[in-house]
C-alpha positions as CSV (number, residue, x, y, z in Angstrom):
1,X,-2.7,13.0,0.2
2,X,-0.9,9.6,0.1
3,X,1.0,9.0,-3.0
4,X,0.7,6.1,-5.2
5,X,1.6,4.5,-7.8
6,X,-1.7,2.9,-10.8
7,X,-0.2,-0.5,-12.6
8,X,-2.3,-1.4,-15.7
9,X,-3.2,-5.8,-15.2
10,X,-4.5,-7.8,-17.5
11,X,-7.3,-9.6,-16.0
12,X,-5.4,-12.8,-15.8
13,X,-2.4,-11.4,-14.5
14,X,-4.0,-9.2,-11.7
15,X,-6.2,-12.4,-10.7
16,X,-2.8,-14.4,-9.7
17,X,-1.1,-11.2,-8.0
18,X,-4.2,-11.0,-6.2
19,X,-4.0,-15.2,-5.0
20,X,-0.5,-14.4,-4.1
21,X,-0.9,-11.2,-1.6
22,X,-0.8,-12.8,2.2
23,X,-2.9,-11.6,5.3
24,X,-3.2,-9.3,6.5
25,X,-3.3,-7.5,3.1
26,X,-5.7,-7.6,0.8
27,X,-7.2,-6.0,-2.2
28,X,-9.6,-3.3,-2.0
29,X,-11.3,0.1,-4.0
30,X,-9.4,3.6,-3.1
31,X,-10.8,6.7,-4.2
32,X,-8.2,8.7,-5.8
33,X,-7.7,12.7,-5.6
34,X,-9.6,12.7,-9.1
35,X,-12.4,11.0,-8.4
36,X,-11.5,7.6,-9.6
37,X,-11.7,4.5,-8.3
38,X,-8.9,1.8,-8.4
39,X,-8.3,-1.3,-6.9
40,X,-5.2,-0.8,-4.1
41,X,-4.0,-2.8,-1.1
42,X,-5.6,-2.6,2.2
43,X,-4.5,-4.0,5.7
44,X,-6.7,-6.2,8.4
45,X,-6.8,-3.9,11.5
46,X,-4.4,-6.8,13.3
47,X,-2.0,-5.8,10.3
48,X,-1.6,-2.3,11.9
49,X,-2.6,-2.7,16.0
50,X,1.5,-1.7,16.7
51,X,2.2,0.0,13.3
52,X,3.7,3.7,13.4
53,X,1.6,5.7,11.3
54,X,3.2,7.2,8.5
55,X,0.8,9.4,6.7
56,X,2.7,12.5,7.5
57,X,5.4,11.5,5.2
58,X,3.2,11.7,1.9
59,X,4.2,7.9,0.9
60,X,6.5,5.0,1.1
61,X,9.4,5.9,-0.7
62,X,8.9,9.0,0.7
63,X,9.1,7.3,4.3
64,X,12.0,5.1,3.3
65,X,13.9,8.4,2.1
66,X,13.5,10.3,5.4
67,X,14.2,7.4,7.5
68,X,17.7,6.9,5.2
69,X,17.3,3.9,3.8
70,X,15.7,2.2,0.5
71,X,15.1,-1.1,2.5
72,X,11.4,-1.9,1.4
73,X,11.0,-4.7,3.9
74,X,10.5,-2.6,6.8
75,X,8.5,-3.3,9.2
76,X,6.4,-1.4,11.8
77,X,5.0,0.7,9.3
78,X,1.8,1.8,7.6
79,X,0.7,4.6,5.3
């Protein structure tokens, strides 16, 4: 399981994060462990052709602690 973090939006407010998330992201429905649905990020597959996948580490802070840093603007990377 990945983990991740659920932000409560107002309608208004998630419609301008939404206009202001570049390509190759975008805005899509994940199913959660529960059974939910919520609306999380997604990547165009050109996004991720030479990404490292890293799945194995559970999540991205969980990536950024192993690889010993807290820089959140790595690149290279997907989950």
């Amino acid at each position: 399981a990945i983990e991740v973090e659920v932000w409560s939006l107002t309608p208004d407010a998630f419609g301008k994060f939404v206009a202001a998330i570049p390509a190759p992201l975008g805005m899509g429905t994940l199913r959660l462990d529960d059974g939910t649905a919520t609306k999380g990020f997604i990547v165009e597959n050109e996004g991720i052709k030479d990404a490292r996948d890293i799945s194995s580490f559970g999540g991205w802070r969980n990536y950024i602690a192993q690889a010993g840093g807290s820089d959140a603007t790595r690149k290279g990377a997907v989950a």
